[in-house]
Every structure is written in structure tokens, then in C-alpha cells.
N, C-alpha and C positions, 0 to 999 in steps of 0.2 A: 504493500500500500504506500501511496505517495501522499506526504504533506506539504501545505502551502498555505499563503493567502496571497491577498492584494493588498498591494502601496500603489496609491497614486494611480489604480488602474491595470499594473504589471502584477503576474502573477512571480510570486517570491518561493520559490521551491526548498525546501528544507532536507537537509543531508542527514539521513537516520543514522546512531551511534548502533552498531549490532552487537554491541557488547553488553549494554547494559539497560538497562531500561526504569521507569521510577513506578513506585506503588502507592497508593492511597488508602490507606485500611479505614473501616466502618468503623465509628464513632458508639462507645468508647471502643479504644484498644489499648492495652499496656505495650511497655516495649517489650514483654516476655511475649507476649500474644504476638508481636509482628515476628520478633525471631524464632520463634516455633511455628508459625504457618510458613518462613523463608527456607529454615533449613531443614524441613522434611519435604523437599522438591530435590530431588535429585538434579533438577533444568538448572536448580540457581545455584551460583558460584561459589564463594568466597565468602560465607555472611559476616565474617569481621572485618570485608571489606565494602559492607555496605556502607550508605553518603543517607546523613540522617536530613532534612529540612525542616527543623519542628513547626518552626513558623508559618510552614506549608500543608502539614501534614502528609507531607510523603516520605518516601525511604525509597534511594535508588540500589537497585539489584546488579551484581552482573552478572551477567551470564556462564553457567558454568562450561568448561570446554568438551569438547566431541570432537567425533570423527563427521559429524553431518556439517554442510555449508555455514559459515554465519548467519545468514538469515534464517533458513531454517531450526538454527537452536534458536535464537533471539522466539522466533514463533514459540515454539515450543516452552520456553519458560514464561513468555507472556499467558500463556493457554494453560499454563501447571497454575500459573496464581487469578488467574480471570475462574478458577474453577472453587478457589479455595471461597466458603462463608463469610471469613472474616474482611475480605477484598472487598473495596467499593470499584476502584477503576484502575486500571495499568495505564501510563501514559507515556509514549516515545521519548527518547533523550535524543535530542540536536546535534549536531557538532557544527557550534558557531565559533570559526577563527579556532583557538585554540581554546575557548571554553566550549561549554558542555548546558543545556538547558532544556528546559520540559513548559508544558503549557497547562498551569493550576487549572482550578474553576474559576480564572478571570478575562477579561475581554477589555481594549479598549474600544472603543465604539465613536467614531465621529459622523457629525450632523452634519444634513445641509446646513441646515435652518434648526434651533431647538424647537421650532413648532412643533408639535407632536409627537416629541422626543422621546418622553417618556411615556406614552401612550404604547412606540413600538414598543421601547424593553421590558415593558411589563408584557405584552401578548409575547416574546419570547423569553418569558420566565428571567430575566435577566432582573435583581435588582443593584439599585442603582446605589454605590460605594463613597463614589465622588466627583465634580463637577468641574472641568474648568474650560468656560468658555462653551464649546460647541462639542465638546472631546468629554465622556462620559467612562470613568472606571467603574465596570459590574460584575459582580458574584455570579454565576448560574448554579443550577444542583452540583455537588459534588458528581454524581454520578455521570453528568449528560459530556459528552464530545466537543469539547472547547472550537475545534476544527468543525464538525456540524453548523455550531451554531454561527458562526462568521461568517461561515458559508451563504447560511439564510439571510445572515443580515445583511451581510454585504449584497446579494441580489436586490436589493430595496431601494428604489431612485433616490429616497430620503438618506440614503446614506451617505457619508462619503468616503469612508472605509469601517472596516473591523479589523481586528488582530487579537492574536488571545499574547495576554500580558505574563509573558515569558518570564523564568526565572534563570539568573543563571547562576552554576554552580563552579564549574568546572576550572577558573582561574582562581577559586580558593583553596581550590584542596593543597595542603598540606605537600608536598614531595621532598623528596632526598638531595640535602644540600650539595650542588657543585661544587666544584672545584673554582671559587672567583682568583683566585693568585694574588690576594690584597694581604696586604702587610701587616692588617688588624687579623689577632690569632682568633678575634669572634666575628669573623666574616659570617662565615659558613654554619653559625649559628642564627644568623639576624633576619626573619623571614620575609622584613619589609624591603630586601635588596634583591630577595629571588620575584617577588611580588610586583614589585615595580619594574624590573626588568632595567635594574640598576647598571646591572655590568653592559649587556647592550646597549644603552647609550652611552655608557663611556666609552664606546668604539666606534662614536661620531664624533662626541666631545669630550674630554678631559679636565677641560677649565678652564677660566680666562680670568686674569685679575682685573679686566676691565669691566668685569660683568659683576654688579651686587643680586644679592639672592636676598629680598623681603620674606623671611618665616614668618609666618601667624600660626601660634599654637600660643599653647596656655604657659609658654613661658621656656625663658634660654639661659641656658647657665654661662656665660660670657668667657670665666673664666678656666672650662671644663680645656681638659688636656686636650681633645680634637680640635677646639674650636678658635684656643687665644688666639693663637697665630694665624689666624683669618679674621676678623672683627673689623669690620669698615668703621665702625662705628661705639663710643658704649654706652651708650642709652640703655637706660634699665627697662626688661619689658615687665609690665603693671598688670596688676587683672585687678580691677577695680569694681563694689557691689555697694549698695545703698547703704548699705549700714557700715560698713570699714573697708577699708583698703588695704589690701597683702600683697605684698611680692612674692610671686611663685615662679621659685629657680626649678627646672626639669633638666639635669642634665640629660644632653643627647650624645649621642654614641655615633656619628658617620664616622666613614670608613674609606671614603671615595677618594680623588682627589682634591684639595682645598680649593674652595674661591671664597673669595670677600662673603661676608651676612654680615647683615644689618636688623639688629632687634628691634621691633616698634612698640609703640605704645599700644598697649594691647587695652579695650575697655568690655566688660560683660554688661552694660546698662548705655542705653543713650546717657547724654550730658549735655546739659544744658548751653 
């Protein structure tokens, strides 16, 4: 089976991951209840390698290996948990770029017009989450085909697209530190440099002392061992609240090569 929608008119083909796939269990379910209906399938994989979304209430599976084609396992373990009670709905996993993403029970839904806007997504069961402008975020049943229903709605003149509002997963998970060749012995510890795809752009840029780098965070330790010796500036940053005022030093930890920071005046309240 082939998934898609429409942008703009164009049909947007969507590249299925056959490795794995996400689940949504019936309400309630504990997490003993989902790892006992996963690992009594022989289809599915690795259950300590399952990808939890609580937020979401799914859990993505993968697939366990065969001698049959990829897709045909991928069927086959959707088909071993689409049978199980406890299961509301199995839903494909993406492969977008180098993440990974599924299609919850949400939709975005944009208007011609909000003239009888909500009149549609109520006759498709759609209710309505939140508002902005012409662009409507809506719930449908857990249970119903995210893909289905955009489908319908997007055939509707009143529309001027659908999409179901993807989640993705797949540039969080967690992987096995590189080898970056930095001089800091806590490279290979610091998840926000595999995350950001830190060493890859130091292999456009390196650093310029002509160039200041503005942080806004909740506060810079000016005098921390990475940082003296780069400070354009030393202005203390502030985080300042109706009732008192504190200074909060955070030391940071880079690892890169140095350029100029410059700490600003950081405020948590408008000011008068």
C-alpha cells in the first residue's frame, strides 16, 4: 500500500520504513500489557528495542528478521498485532530525510474560507484542537485512518489542503557516540554535538574571530575554562522576575573550535 497527501495540489508520496512500524494500544493499557501482547509475536523484533511516545500513545515495533522479503515481514507483524485485543491501530513509520515519523489521530486541515468550517469537521468526526487563522489542528477516533480521512477532506472545494500532523521520532533516538577527534576527553559523551550535527559543520566552518555568536539561554559562566579566552564582551547575563533579581551563572561545556560570545542581558518579565 502507498501513502501520500496533497501540498499545494501535488501529490507528496511517502517512503515506508519496512523495518518497523508504531502501535497504539486500547485505553487503558499498562506498559506490562503492551510488552506482553509485543513479545508473544514471534513477527516483532527486539522488544527492548522498542521507541516508547507517551505523549502519543504509541510504541514503535520493529520488525523481527526472516528469510521472507521486507515487506512481507513488515505485513506480517502488522497483521500478528492488528489481531491482538489489546491493539487499537498499527500505523506506518516514514522515512523522512534521516528521521523516522508516523501519522497520530491528528490532521491539519486548511480553509478556503472558515465559512462553514466547522460544520465540515464535525460531519467528519474531526474535533477541533486549535485555531489559527484558516488552518484548523483536529483529533479524529483513535481508531479511524489518518490517511482516509484527508483523503475525504481534501476532495472538498472548501478545502485547501489536509495532512495528518506527523510526529517525528527518528533524529532523537539516542545512538552510539562517534569518533568526533576533539581534544575535549567529553566529546563523545555530549549528545547535543551528535544532535546538532556539530562536527558536520565544522567541515564548512571552523570559526572566525570576526564573527560574535549572541547566546540566549538562562545564563553564561564568562569565566568557565572553554569560554575566557573567547568573551567579546563581559557583560553579566541577568535573569531578572518581579519580585528579585538573581544572577544565574550555567556553566557551558563546548568543545568546538573558539569564536568571540557575547553574553546579553537576558530578562524573564517585560520592563517597563
Amino acid at each position: 500500500m502507498t501513502y501520500g497527501y496533497k501540498v499545494g495540489g501535488r501529490r507528496v508520496s511517502l517512503q515506508v520504513a519496512e523495518d518497523r512500524f508504531a502501535v497504539r494500544f486500547r485505553e487503558p493499557s499498562t506498559r506490562s500489557d503492551r510488552l506482553s501482547a509485543a513479545a508473544a509475536k514471534p513477527e516483532i523484533g527486539d522488544i527492548d528495542r522498542r521507541f516508547e511516545v507517551p505523549s502519543e500513545k504509541f510504541t514503535v515495533l520493529d520488525v523481527a528478521p526472516a528469510r521472507a522479503r521486507a515487506g512481507e515481514r513488515l505485513d506480517a507483524a502488522v497483521a500478528a498485532m492488528d489481531s491482538d485485543p489489546t491493539v487499537e491501530r498499527c500505523s506506518p513509520v516514514f522515512v523522512v530525510g534521516e528521521a523516522l515519523a508516523f501519522a497520530p489521530n491528528r490532521l491539519l486541515v486548511g480553509f478556503v474560507s472558515r465559512k462553514g468550517a466547522k460544520k465540515i469537521l464535525a460531519a467528519h468526526a474531526c474535533e477541533i484542537r486549535r485555531r489559527s487563522g484558516k488552518e484548523y489542528l483536529v483529533e479524529i477516533d483513535a481508531g479511524l485512518d489518518p490517511f482516509v480521512v484527508t483523503s475525504r477532506l481534501d476532495a472538498l472545494p472548501e478545502v485547501a489542503y489536509a495532512e495528518p500532523d506527523f510526529v517525528s521520532f527518528g533524529s532523537h533516538l539516542e545512538q552510539p557516540a562517534p569518533d568526533f577527534g576533539l581534544t575535549s576527553p567529553l566529546a563523545p559523551d555530549q549528545w547535543a554535538l551528535r544532535n546538532t550535527k556539530a562536527e558536520e559543520a565544522w567541515a564548512l566552518q571552523t570559526g572566525d574571530p570576526r564573527i560574535k555568536i549572541a547566546v540566549l539561554d538562562v545564563g553564561v559562566d564568562t569565566d568557565h575554562v572553554d569560554l575566557a579566552g573567547a568573551i567579546a564582551d563581559k557583560t553579566t547575563c541577568l535573569m531578572l522576575s518581579r519580585t528579585t533579581g538573581f544572577r544565574n551563572r550555567t556553566p557551558g561545556i563546548p568543545t568546538g573550535p573558539p569564536a568571540p560570545a557575547w553574553p546579553l542581558r537576558c530578562m524573564t518579565t517585560p520592563q517597563a
